[in-house]
Each structure stands twice: as C-alpha cells, then as structure tokens.
N, C-alpha and C positions, 0 to 999 in steps of 0.2 A: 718527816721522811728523810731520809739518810743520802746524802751525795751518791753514794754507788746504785740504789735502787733509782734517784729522779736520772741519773743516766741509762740503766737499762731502758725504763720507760720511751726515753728520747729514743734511743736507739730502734726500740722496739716500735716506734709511731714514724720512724722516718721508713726504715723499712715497709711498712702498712702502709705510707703512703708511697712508697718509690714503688713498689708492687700495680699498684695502677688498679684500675676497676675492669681488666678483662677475664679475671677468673674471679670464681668465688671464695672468699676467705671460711677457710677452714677450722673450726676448731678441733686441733690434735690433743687428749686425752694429755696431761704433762705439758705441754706446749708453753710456751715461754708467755703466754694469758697468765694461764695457771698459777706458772712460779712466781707471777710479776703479783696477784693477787684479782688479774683485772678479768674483764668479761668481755670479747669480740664481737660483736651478732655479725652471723649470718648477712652475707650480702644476697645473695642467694639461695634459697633453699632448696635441698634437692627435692621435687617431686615425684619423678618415677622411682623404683624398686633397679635398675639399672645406673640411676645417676645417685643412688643412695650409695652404693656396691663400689660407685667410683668414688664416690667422695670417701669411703672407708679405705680403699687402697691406697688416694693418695697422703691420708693420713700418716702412712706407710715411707714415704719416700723419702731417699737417705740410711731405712734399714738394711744391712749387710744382707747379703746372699750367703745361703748357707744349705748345701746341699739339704733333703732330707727335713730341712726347718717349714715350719709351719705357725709359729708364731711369733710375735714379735721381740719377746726376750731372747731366743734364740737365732733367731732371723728367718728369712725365705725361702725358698729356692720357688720356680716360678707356678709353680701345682698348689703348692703351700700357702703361697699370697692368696689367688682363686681360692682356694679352701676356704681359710683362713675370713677371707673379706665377705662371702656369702654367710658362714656359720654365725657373722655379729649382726645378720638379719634372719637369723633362724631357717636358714636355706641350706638346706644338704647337698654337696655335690659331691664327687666322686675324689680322690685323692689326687690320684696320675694325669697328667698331661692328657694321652691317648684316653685314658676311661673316662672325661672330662668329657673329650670332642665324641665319644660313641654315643656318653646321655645324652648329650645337648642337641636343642631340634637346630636344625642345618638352618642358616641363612646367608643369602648372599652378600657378597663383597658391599656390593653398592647397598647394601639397604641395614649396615653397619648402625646400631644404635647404643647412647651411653650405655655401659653395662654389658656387652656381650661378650663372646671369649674368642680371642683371635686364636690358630693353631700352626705351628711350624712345623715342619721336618729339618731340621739339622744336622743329624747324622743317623746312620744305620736305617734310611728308609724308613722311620717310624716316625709318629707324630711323638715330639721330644721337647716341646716347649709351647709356653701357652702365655698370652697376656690382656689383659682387661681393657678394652676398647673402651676409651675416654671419649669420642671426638673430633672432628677435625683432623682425620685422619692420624691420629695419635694411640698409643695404647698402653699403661703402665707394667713394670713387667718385673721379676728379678731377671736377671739376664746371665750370670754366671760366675762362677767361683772369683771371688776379689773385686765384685762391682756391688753396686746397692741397689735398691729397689729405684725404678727411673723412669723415664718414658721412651716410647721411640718411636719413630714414627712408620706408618705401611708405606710409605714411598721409600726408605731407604734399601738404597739396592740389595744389601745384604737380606732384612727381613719379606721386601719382597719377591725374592726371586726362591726365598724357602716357607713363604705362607702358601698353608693347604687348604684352609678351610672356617669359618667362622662359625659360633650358634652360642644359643638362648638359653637359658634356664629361666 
C-alpha cells in the first residue's frame, strides 16, 4: 500500500470518526469509500420511503445549483433535487416547485416527517422554492444561483417568515 493511499485512509477514518454517531453515515455513489477501494456500512438504515428520499438528497450535498438542472452532473436547482431524489426510487413527481406543492397531499407544520416537501413563496406571490424535510426541524434544499445543495433550517427567520405550506408523496 503506497504512502499517499495509507494517508487518505487516515485521513478518511479521522473524519469518520470526528463526524461522531449523530447522523447516519451515507454511502455517496463515488464517495471517497469508493476511490479509497473500501466499504462503509451503514450505521443506520433508512427504513421508510421518506428517510430513503433523504438520505438520496443528502448524497447530494455540496452539488452546485444550477437553475433549470436536475441532475447531478449538471447540478440542481431546488424542483430538480425533489425530482431528481424521488425518480431514484421510482416515484414520479411533478417538475416545478408550485406543481410539486398542488400534487402533494397537504400536511401540517407540526406533523412534518423525513421525506416530505417543505414550500416557499419568495417572490412574485407564487410558491417558488421547495426543500426536502430531513428532520429536526431541518430541510435540504438547492437554495440559489452560486450556493450548493445544503440544508437549512424552518426556524430561520428568513425561510420562515416565506414558508407556505408542506405535503407528501
């Protein structure tokens, strides 16, 4: 084993451990497992069809926003994630932001589960941005032109003083 590879490893295993055991370790497609040759397990696995939908978005995170974008070589924009992360469990959802929040069955605030789709109004009155409720009050998102795919959370005064509305697929 080659001096540069037994250091990634280190490098790659202090990270895994400085990370800590509050979230689940992910394995991202590519992922520096991958390059390294090695294999992660799952600390947690997701069991519903919502915490599946999250753990594929936050595979995601760190991808550029990119208006119009909808997959990962190209990048995001926030319709395109939700696309995008439903279509790799064979779930059709609607393209747009707004025709996202018109299929999806309505739920409330409080009863918020992994996997659902949070909705904003932004500008012009219209529902204009959309992000994947993780959690703890958290939700992953593309957020806008020169940011990457991230999280944020519904207390921040900004998202919520322009969230409209949550639901389900």
């Amino acid at each position: 084993m080659s001096l540069r590879t037994r250091n990634l490893i280190a490098i790659f295993l202090t990270a895994f451990v400085a990370a800590g055991c509050a979230t689940a370790v992910r394995q991202v497609p590519g992922g520096p497992h991958e390059r390294l040759g090695m294999s992660v397990p799952a600390q947690v696995a997701p069991k519903t069809e919502g915490e599946k939908v999250v753990s594929i978005a936050a595979g995601f995170l760190g991808t550029p926003y990119r208006y119009g974008g909808a997959s990962p070589r190209k990048g995001f924009d926030c319709s395109g994630l939700v696309f995008y992360s439903f279509e790799q469990l064979g779930q059709k959802v609607p393209r747009t932001a707004a025709d996202q929040r018109k299929a999806a069955e309505r739920v409330k605030r409080d009863d918020l589960e992994p996997g659902d789709l949070v909705f904003f109004r932004t500008s012009k009155g219209r529902v204009d941005h959309v992000g994947i409720y993780a959690g703890d009050g958290r939700f992953i998102h593309a957020p806008n032109s020169g940011s990457v795919v991230s999280y944020a959370s519904l207390d921040d005064p900004y998202y919520k003083s322009h969230f409209v509305s949550a639901g389900r697929f």
